[in-house]
C-alpha positions as CSV (number, residue, x, y, z in Angstrom):
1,X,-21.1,-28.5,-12.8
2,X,-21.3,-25.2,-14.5
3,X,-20.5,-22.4,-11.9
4,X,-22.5,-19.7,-14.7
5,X,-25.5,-22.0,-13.7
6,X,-25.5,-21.3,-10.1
7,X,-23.9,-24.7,-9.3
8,X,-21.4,-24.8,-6.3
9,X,-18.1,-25.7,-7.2
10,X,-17.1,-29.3,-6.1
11,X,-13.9,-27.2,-4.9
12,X,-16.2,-25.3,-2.3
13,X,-17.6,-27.8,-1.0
14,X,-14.6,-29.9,-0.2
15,X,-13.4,-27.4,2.1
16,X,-16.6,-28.4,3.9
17,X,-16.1,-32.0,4.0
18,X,-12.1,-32.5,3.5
19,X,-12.4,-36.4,4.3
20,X,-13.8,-36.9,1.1
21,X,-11.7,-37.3,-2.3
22,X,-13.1,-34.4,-4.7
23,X,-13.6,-36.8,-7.4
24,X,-16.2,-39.0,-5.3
25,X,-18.1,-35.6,-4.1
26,X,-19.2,-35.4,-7.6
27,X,-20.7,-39.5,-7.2
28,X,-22.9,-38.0,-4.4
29,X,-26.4,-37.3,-5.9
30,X,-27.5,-34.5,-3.2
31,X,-24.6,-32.8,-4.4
32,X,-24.5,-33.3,-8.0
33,X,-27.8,-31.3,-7.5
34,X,-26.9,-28.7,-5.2
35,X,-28.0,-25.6,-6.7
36,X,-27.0,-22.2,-4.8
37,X,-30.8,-20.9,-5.0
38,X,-32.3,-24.0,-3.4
39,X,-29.7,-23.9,-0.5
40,X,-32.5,-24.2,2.0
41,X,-34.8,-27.1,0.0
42,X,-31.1,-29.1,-0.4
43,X,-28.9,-28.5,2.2
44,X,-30.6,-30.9,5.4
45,X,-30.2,-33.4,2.2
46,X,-26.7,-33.3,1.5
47,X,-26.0,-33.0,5.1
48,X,-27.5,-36.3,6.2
49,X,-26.6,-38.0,2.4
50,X,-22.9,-36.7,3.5
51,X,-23.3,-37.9,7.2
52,X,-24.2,-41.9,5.3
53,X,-21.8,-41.7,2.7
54,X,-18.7,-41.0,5.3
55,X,-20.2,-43.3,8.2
56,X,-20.5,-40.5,10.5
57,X,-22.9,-40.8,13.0
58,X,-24.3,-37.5,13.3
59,X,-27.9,-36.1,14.6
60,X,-30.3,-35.1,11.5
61,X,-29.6,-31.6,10.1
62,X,-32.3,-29.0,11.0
63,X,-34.3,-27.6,8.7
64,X,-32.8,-24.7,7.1
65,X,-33.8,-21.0,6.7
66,X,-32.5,-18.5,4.6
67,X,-29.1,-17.4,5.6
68,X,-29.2,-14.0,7.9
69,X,-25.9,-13.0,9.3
70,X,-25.5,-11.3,12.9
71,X,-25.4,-7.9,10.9
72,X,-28.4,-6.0,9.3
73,X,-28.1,-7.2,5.5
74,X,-31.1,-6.0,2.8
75,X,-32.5,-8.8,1.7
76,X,-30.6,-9.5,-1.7
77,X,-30.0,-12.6,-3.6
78,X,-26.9,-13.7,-4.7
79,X,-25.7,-9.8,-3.9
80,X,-28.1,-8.4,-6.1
81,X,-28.2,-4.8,-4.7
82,X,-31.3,-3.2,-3.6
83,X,-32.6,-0.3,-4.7
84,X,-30.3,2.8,-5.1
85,X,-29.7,4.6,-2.0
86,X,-31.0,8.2,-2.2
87,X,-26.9,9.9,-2.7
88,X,-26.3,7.7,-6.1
89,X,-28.3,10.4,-8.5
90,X,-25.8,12.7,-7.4
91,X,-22.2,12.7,-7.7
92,X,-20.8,16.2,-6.7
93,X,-18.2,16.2,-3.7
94,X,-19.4,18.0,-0.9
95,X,-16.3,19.3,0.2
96,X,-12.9,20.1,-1.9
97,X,-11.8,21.0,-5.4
98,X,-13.4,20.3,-8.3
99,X,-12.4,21.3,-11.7
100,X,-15.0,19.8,-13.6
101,X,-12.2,17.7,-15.5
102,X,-12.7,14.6,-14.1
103,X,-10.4,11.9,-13.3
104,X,-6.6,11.7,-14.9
105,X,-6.1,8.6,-13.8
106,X,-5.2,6.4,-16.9
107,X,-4.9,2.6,-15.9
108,X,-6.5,0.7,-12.7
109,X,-3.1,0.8,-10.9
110,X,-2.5,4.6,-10.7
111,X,-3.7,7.4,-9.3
112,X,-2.4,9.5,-11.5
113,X,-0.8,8.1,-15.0
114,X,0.2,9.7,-18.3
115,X,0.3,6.5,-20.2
116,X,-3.3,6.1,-22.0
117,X,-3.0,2.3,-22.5
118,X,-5.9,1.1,-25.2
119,X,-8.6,-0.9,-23.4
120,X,-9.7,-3.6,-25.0
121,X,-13.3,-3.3,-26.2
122,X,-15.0,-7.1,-24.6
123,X,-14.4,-8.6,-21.7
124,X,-16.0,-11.9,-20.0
125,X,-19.1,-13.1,-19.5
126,X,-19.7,-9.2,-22.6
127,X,-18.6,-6.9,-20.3
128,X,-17.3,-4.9,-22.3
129,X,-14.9,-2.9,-21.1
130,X,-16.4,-3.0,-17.8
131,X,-15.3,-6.6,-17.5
132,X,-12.8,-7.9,-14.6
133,X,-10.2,-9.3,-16.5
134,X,-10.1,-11.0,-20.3
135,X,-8.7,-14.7,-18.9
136,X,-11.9,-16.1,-18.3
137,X,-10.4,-16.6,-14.6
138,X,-13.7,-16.8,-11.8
139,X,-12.9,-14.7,-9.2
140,X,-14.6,-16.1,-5.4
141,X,-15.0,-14.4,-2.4
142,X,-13.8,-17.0,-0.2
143,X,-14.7,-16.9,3.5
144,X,-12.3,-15.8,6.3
145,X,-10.8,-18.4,8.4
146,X,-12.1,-16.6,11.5
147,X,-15.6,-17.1,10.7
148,X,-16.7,-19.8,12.4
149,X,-20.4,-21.0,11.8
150,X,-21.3,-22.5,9.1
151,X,-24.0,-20.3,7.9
152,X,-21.5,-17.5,8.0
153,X,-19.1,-18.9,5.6
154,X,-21.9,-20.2,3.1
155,X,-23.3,-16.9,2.8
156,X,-19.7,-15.7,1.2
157,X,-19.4,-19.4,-0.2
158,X,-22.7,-19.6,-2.2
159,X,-22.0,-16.2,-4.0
160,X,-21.7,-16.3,-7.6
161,X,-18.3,-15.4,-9.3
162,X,-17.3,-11.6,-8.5
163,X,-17.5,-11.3,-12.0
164,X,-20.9,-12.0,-11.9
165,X,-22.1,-9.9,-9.4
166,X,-20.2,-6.9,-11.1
167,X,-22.0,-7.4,-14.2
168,X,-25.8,-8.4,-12.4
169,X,-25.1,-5.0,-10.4
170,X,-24.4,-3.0,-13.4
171,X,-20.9,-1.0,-11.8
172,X,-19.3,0.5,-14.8
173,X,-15.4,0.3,-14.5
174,X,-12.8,3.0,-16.4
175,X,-10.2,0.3,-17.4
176,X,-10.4,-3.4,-17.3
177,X,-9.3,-4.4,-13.5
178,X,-6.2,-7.2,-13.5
179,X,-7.3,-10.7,-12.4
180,X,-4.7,-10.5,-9.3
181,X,-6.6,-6.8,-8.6
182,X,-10.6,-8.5,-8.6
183,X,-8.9,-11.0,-6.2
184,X,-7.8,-7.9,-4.0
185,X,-11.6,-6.8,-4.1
186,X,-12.7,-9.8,-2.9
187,X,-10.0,-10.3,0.2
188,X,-11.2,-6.9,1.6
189,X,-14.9,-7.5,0.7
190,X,-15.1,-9.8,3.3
191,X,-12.8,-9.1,5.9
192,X,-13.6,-7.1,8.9
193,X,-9.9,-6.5,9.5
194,X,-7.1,-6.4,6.6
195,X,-4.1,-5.2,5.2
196,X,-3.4,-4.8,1.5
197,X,0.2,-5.0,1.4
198,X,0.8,-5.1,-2.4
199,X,4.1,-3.6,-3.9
200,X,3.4,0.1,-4.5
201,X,2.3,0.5,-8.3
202,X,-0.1,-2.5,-8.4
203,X,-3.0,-0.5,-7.9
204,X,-4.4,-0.7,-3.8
205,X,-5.9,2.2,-4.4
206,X,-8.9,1.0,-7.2
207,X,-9.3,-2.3,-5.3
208,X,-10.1,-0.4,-1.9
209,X,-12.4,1.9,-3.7
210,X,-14.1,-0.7,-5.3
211,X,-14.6,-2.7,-2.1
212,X,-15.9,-0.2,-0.6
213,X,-18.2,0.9,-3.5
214,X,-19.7,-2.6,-3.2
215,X,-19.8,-2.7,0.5
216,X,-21.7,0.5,0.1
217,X,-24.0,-0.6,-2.6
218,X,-24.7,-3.7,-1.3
219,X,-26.2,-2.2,2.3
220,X,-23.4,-4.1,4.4
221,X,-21.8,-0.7,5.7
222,X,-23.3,2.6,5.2
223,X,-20.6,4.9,6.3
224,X,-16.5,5.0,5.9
225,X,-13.8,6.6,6.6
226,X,-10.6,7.2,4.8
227,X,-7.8,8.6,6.7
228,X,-4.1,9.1,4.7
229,X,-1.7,11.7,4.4
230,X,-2.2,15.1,4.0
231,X,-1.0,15.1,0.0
232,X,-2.5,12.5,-1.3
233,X,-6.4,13.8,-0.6
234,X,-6.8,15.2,-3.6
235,X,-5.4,12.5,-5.1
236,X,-7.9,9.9,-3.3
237,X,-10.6,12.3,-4.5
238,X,-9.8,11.8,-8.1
239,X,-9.8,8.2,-7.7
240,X,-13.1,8.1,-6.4
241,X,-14.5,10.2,-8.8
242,X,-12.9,7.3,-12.0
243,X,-14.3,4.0,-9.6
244,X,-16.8,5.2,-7.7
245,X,-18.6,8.6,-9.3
246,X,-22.1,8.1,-7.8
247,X,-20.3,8.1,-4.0
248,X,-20.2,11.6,-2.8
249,X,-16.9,12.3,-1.1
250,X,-16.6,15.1,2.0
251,X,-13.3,16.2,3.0
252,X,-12.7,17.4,6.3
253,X,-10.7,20.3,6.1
254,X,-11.5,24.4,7.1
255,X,-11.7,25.7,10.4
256,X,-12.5,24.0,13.2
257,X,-16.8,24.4,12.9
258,X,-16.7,23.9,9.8
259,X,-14.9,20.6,10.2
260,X,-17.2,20.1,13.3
261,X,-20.3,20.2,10.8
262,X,-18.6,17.6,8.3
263,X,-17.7,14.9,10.4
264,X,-21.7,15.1,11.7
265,X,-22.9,15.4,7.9
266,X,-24.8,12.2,7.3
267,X,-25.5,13.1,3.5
268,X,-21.8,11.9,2.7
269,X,-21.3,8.3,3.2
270,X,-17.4,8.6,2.6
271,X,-15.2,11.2,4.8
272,X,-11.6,11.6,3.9
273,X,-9.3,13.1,6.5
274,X,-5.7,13.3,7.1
275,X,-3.9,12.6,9.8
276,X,-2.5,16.0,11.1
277,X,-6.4,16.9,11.2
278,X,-6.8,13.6,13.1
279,X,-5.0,14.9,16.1
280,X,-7.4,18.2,16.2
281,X,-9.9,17.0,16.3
282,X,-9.5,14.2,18.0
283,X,-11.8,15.3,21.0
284,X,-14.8,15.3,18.2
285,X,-13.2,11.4,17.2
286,X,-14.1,10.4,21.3
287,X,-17.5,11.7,21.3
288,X,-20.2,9.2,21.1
289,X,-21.8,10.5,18.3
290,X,-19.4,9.1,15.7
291,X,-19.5,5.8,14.5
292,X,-18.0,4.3,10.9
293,X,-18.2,1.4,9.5
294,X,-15.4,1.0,8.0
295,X,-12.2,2.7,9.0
296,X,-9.5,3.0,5.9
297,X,-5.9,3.6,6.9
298,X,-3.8,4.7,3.8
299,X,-0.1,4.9,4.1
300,X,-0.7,2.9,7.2
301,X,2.9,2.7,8.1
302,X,2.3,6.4,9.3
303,X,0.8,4.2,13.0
304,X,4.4,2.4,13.4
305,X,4.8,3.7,16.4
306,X,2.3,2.4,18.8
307,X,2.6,5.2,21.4
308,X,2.5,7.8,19.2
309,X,-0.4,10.2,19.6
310,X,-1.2,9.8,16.1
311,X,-1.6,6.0,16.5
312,X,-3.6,6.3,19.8
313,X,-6.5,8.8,18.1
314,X,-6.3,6.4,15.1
315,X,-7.3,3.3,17.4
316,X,-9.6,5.8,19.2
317,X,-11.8,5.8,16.3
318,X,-15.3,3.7,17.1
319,X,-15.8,1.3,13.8
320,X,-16.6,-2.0,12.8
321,X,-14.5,-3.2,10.2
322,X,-10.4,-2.0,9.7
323,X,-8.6,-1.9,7.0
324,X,-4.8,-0.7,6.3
325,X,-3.2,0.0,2.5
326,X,0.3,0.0,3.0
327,X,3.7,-1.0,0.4
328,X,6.0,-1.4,3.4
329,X,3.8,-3.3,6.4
330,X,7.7,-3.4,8.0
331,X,10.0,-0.6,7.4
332,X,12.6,-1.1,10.4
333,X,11.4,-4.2,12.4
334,X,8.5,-6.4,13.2
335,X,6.9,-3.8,15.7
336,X,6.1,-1.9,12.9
337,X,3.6,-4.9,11.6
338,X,2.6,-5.2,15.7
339,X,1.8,-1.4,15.9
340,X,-0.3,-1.5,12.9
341,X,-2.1,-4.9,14.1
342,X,-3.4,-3.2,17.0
343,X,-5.0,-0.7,14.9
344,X,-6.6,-4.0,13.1
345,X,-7.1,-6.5,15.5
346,X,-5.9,-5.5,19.4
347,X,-4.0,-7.8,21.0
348,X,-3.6,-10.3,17.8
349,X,-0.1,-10.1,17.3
350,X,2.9,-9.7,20.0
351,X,6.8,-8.2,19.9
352,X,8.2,-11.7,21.0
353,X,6.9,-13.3,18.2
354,X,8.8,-15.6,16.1
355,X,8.9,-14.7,12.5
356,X,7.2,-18.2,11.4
357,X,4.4,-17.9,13.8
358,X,4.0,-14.1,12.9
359,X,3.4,-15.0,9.4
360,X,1.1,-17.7,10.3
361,X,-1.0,-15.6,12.6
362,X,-0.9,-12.9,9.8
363,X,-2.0,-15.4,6.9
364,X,-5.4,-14.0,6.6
365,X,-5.4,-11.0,7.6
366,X,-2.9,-9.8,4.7
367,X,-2.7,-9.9,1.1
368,X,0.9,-8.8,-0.7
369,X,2.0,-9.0,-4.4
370,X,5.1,-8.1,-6.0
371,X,4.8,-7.1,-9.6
372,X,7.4,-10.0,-10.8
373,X,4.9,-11.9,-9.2
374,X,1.6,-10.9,-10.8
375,X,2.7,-8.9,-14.0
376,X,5.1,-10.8,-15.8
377,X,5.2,-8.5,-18.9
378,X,5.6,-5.9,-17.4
379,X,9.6,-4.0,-18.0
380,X,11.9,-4.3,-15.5
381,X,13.9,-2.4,-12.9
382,X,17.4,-2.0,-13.8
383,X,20.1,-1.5,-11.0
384,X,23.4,0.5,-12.2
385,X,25.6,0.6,-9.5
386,X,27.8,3.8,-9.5
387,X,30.6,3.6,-7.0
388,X,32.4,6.4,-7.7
389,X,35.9,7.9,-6.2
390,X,35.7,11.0,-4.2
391,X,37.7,14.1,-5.9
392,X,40.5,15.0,-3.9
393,X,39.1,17.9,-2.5
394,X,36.8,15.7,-1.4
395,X,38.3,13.0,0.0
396,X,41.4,15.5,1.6
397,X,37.9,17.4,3.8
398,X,36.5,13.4,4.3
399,X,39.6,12.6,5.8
400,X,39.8,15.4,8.2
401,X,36.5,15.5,9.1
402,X,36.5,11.6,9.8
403,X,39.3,11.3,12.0
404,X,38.6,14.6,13.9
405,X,34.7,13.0,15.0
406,X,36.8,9.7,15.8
407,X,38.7,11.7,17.8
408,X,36.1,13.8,19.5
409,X,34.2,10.4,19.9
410,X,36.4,9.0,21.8
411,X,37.0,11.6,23.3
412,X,33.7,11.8,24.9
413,X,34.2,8.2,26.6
414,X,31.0,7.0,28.4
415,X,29.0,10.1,27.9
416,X,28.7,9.4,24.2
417,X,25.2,9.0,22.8
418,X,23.8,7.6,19.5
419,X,23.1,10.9,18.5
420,X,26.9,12.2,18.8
421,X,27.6,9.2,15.9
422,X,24.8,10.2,14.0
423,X,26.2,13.9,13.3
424,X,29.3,12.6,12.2
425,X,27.6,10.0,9.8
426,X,25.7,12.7,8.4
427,X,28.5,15.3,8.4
428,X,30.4,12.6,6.3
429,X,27.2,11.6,4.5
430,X,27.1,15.2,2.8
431,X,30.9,15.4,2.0
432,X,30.2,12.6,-0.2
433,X,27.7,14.6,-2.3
434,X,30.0,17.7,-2.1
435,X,32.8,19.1,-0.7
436,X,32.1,21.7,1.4
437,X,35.2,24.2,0.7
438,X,35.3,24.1,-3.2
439,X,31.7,22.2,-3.8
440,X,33.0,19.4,-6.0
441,X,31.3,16.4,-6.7
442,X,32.5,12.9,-8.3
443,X,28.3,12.4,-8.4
444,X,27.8,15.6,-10.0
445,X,29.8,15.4,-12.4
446,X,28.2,11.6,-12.8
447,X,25.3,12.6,-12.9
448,X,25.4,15.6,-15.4
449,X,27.1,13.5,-17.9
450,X,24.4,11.2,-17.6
451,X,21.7,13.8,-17.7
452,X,23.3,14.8,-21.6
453,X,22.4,11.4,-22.9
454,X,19.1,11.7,-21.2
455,X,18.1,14.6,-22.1
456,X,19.5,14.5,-25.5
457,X,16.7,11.5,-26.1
458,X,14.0,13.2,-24.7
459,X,13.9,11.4,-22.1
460,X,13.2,12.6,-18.5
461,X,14.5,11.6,-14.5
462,X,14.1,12.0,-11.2
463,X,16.7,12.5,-8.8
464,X,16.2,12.0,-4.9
465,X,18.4,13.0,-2.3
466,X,17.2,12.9,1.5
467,X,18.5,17.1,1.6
468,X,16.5,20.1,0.6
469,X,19.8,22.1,0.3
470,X,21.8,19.0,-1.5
471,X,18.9,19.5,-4.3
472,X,19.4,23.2,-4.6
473,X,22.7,22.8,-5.8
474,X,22.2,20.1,-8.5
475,X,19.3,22.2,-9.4
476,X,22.0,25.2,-10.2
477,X,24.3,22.9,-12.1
478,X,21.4,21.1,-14.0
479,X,19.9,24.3,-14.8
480,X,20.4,23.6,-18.8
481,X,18.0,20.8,-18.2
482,X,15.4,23.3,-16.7
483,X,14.7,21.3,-13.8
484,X,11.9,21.1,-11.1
485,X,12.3,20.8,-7.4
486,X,9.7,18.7,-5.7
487,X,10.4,18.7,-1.5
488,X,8.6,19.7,1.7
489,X,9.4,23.2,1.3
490,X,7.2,23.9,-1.8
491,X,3.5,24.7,-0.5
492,X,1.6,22.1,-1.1
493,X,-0.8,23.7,-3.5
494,X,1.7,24.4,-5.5
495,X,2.8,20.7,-5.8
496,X,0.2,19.9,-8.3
497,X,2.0,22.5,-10.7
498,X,5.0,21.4,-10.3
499,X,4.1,18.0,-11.4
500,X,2.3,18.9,-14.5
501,X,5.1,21.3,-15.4
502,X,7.5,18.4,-15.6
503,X,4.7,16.0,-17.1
504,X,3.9,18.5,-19.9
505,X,7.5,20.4,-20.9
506,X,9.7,19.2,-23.0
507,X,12.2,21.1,-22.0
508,X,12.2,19.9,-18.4
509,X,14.3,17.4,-18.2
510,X,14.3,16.3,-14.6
511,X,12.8,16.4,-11.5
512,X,14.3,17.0,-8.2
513,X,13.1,15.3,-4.7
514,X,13.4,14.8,-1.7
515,X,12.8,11.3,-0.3
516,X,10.4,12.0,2.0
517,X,8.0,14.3,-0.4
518,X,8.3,11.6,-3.5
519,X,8.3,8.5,-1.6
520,X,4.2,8.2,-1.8
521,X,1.3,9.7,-3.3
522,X,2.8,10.0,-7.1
523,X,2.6,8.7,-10.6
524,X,5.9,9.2,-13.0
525,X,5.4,6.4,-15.2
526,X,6.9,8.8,-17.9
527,X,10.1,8.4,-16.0
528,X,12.5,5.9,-17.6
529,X,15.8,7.0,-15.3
530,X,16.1,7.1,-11.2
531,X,19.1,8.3,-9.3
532,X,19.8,8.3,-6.1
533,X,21.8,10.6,-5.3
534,X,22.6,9.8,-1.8
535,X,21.4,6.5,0.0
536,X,18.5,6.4,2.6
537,X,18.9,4.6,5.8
538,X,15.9,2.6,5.0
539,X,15.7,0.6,2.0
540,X,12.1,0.1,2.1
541,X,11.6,3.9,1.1
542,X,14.2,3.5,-1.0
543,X,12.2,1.2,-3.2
544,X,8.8,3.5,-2.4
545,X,10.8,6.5,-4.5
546,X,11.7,4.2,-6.7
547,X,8.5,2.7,-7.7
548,X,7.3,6.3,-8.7
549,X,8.3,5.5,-12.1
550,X,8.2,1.7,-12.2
551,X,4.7,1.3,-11.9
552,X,1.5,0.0,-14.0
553,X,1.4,2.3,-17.4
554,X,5.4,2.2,-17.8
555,X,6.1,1.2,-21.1
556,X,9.9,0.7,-20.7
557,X,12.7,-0.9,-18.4
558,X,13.5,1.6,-15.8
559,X,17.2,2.6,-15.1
560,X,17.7,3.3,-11.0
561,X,21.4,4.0,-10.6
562,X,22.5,3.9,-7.2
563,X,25.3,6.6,-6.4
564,X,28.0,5.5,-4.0
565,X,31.3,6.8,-3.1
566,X,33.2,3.7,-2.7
567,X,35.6,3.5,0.8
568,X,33.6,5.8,2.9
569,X,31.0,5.7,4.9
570,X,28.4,4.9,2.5
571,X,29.6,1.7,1.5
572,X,29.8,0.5,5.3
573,X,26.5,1.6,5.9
574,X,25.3,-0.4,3.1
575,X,27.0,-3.5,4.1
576,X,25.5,-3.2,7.5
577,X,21.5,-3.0,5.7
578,X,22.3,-5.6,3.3
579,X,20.0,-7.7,5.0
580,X,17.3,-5.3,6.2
581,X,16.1,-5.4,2.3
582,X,15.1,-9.5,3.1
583,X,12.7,-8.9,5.8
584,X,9.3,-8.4,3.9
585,X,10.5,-11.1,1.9
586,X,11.5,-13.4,4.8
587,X,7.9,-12.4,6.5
588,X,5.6,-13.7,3.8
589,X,7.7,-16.7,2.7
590,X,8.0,-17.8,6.6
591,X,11.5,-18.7,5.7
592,X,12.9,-18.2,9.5
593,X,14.4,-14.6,10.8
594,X,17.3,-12.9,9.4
595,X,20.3,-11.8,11.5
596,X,20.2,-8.0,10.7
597,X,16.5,-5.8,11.0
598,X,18.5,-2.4,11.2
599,X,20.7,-0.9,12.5
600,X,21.0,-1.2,16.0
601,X,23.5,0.4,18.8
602,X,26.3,-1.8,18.3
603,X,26.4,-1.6,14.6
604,X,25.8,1.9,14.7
605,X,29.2,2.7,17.0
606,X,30.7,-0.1,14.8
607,X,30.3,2.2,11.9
608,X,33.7,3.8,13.9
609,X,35.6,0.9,15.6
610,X,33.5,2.0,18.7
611,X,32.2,-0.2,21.6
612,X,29.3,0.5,23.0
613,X,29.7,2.5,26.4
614,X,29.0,0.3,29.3
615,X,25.6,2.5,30.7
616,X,24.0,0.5,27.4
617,X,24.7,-3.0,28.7
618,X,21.5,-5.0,29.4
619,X,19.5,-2.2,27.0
620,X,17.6,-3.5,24.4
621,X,20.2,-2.9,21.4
């Protein structure tokens, strides 16, 4: 059968009646006929011709009506939207800057690129360059596995491609969507609770906007929420003005009436908030007056922490469907994934979970790609490895300063605490970016000989360490390459500047951050070199600052040399996460649970030769 023709794919229907070999579904005559538009004429006949073929004995199929779910739908057909609601005439935001410029986003995976890729100028089915993707590929909005009756999962089953609907609706599309990202689109289309887990870069962003567009245009939610961190507002407000510009947007910001007045504002159908705000306002979030239909979590690893306040107002908020977009579902253990799951779906997932059965409860509810997985061309990361030698001057105050906290360690005895170790790890930590009586540096001295070649081809790099004043000092010795310092201490409307500065100048070689100010919410695709100048406890935000350059848009390989001083205290604590970097990996491929999540007490006094005082024993570790 021809699926452009309205004909159900023998594929469908054989999740219906398993029993059956697909090759003698087609044999059947009601269902060699089986048109989509005359579900209700056919479907009492291919149930009972279905019921004789198998030798089931089953009672006669009611008649059948046209398909009504529990929700208030518009009466469509085959999604074809109704008419316009009265906001899609206009398409100013309500709330928030606007510099008349329009979107810079450059490709359907970022937010914000500088790499103007060529569109192509037809798509399938004469798109255009509004198309889904140019591999003729049918994109189906399959049913989720919690949906039970069978009227339920035909209405999502009897849909035409999601190609199809695009095109019959008429939404207009900047750039030509990936195949993997229209399959996105249709995951969070019909889930009520979801995570889009894909590796940062691939583009979560477009395909929750453009769910939501649809959900919005189609009738089946009439109100959303977006809540994310504080930086990236403006960011999500560009975005919706490239995929959804006939949406107005309000942000909640000002003081607190004026805030009052734009959560109550019913001419917005999208609200973006962040998630300080969500705390203040929290007592507004309880009222009964406030209800969403769709509750958007970016960043949702920021709700880790189940008993946080900032998770609690989060679940607080009354909704219908959930969604979360996070690159890192798991950044230290499995509670993270927990935490977040009873944002989603309360009670769903538990602590004591094995790893196999977590990813089997999870199956559905989640969707993760990795670009090796779904972008094959695209240029790789390259790992350089630099274990350097401390100088002397270095490793003379490393020395000291290492058997000295050993020494006052043990000296402590049983009233030692994790947080005595930690100071010395970090008082160590920084000696191995400099040392702190003459302010050499084996890295800097690395690193500036590197930044000659780099500079020398035009070429430009970003350099994170997890310290504000580390990155004042490179930013003295770099200061031939006229670099830019990008960290929690610059304001954040000045953050905007900074990175157009180092987009736009060619003189500015490099840009300085801090890991927790460049791990999210940015583009550098025009970055071909990362360093890290000092390691971060977690690998998975390792990775996040790293995939601010190796993203969708970046033409070339990018170079992320990892800076470690070798026989110090960096290389044990390296040896300890080793493992910690398997865990997302070990989660979606069910392949059993790795020894090491983190680092817990014991390894962290092992770091020293240190057992752990005997007031721990019996504690979780």
């Amino acid at each position: 059968m021809n699926d452009s023709q309205g004909s159900v794919p023998l594929e469908v229907l054989s999740e219906f009646y398993p029993t059956i070999p697909l090759n003698q579904l087609a044999d059947i005559p009601a269902v060699a006929g089986w048109q989509s538009e005359l579900v209700a004429e056919t479907l009492p006949r291919m149930h009972n011709a279905m019921a004789e073929y198998s030798g089931l004995c089953v009672a006669p199929a009611p008649k059948v009506l046209a398909i009504q779910l529990a929700h208030p739908l518009p009466k469509t057909i085959g999604f074809s939207f109704p008419e316009s609601p009265h906001w899609t005439l206009k398409t100013p935001l309500l709330s928030g800057p606007n510099d008349g410029k329009g979107s810079e986003s450059q490709g359907p995976g970022s937010e914000d690129s500088s790499v103007k890729d060529p569109q192509p100028d037809s798509g399938p089915e004469g798109l255009g360059n509004h198309g889904a993707n140019s591999t003729g590929k049918k994109t189906r909005i399959k049913p989720p596995r919690n949906l039970i009756r069978l009227e339920d999962r035909l209405y999502y089953v009897l849909q035409p491609p999601l190609e199809s609907i695009v095109q019959n609706a008429k939404l207009t599309f900047p750039f030509q969507p990936f195949p993997y990202q229209m399959d996105g689109i249709a995951f969070l289309y019909a889930r009520s609770s979801a995570i889009l887990a894909d590796e940062m870069g691939l583009g979560k962003t477009m395909q929750a906007i453009t769910a939501i567009r649809m959900l919005l245009l189609s009738g089946e939610i009439r109100n959303a929420l977006l809540v994310c961190p504080k930086p990236l507002v403006t960011n999500w407000m560009r975005e919706f003005r490239q995929w959804a510009p006939e949406i107005p947007i309000a942000v909640i910001e000002g003081d607190s009436s004026k805030r009052a007045w734009v959560w109550s504002n019913p001419q917005a159908p999208v609200k973006i908030a962040n998630y300080e705000l969500m705390l203040k306002d929290s007592s507004i979030i309880d009222g009964e007056s406030l209800y969403f239909d769709l509750v958007l979590l970016d960043e949702a690893q920021r709700i880790k922490n189940r008993n946080s306040t900032t998770s609690e107002v989060v679940r607080s908020i009354p909704r219908s469907r959930s969604w979360a977009l996070t690159g890192t579902p798991i950044e230290n253990s499995v509670e993270d994934l927990v935490s977040i799951f009873e944002f989603l779906s309360p009670g769903h997932l538990r602590d004591d979970m094995h790893l196999k059965s977590l990813g089997h409860a999870t199956r559905d509810h989640i969707l993760r790609r990795t670009k090796d997985k779904v972008l094959k061309d695209m240029p790789p990361r390259l790992y350089r490895n630099a274990d350097l030698e401390l100088t002397p001057e270095q490793r003379a105050s490393y020395k000291i300063a290492e058997e000295e906290g050993v020494v006052h360690l043990a000296d402590l005895g049983e009233s030692v605490t994790v947080q005595h170790v930690f100071e010395l790890v970090l008082r160590l930590k920084q000696i191995c970016n400099f040392d702190p009586v003459s302010g050499s540096s084996s890295k800097l001295e690395r690193l500036e000989a590197d930044m000659e070649e780099i500079a020398a081809s035009g070429q430009k790099a970003i350099v994170f360490s997890q310290w504000v004043s580390t990155l004042d000092v490179i930013s003295e010795r770099l200061a031939r390459f006229n670099p830019v310092e990008y960290h929690g201490r610059v304001p954040s409307n000045r953050r905007d500047g900074v990175i157009e500065r180092f987009r736009n100048d060619p003189s500015c070689n490099v840009i300085l951050m801090s890991y927790g100010a460049g791990a999210v919410g940015l583009n550098l695709q025009f970055c071909h070199y990362v360093f890290l100048f000092d390691r971060w406890w977690n690998p998975a935000v390792e990775d996040q600052a790293i995939n601010r350059a190796h993203r969708l848009g970046v033409k070339k390989a990018v170079t992320v040399t990892r800076m470690m001083a070798v026989e110090t205290i960096e290389q044990r604590i390296d040896a300890v996460l080793s493992e910690k970097r398997e865990l997302l990996r070990t989660l979606f491929a069910e392949a059993g649970t790795p020894t090491n999540l983190g680092l817990n007490r014991n390894e962290i006094f092992g770091l020293f030769g240190l057992n752990v005082p005997p007031r721990f024993k019996g504690f979780a570790a």
